[in-house]
N, C-alpha and C positions, 0 to 999 in steps of 0.2 A: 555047550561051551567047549572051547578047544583049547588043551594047552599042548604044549610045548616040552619035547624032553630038552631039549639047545634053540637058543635063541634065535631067530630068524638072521641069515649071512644077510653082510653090506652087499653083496650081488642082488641078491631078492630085494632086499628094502629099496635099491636104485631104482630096477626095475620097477617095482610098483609106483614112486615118484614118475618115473618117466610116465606110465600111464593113467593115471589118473590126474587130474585137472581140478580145482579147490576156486577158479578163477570164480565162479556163479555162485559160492558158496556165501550162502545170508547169516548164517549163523550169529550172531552177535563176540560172543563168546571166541569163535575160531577167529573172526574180523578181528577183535582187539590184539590175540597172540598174533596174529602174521604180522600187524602195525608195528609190535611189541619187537618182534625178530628181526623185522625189516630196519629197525634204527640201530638196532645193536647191531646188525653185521652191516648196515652201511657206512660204519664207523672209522671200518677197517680199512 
């Protein structure tokens, strides 16, 4: 297990969204939270 002495920067965290791709992802669980995210910020 790894921690952390300081939290990971909004640089790296971007980064990692830019690469990584969730589109093929079955999960049921992760399915419902993007559903979940996707109505509350298309609100905006």
């Amino acid at each position: 297990m790894m921690f952390y002495v300081n939290p990971p920067s909004a640089a790296l965290l971007k980064e990692l969204v830019v690469k990584v791709s969730f589109k093929r992802c079955e999960y049921a669980a992760f399915q419902e939270l993007k559903q979940t995210l996707q109505k509350w910020f298309s609100q905006r």
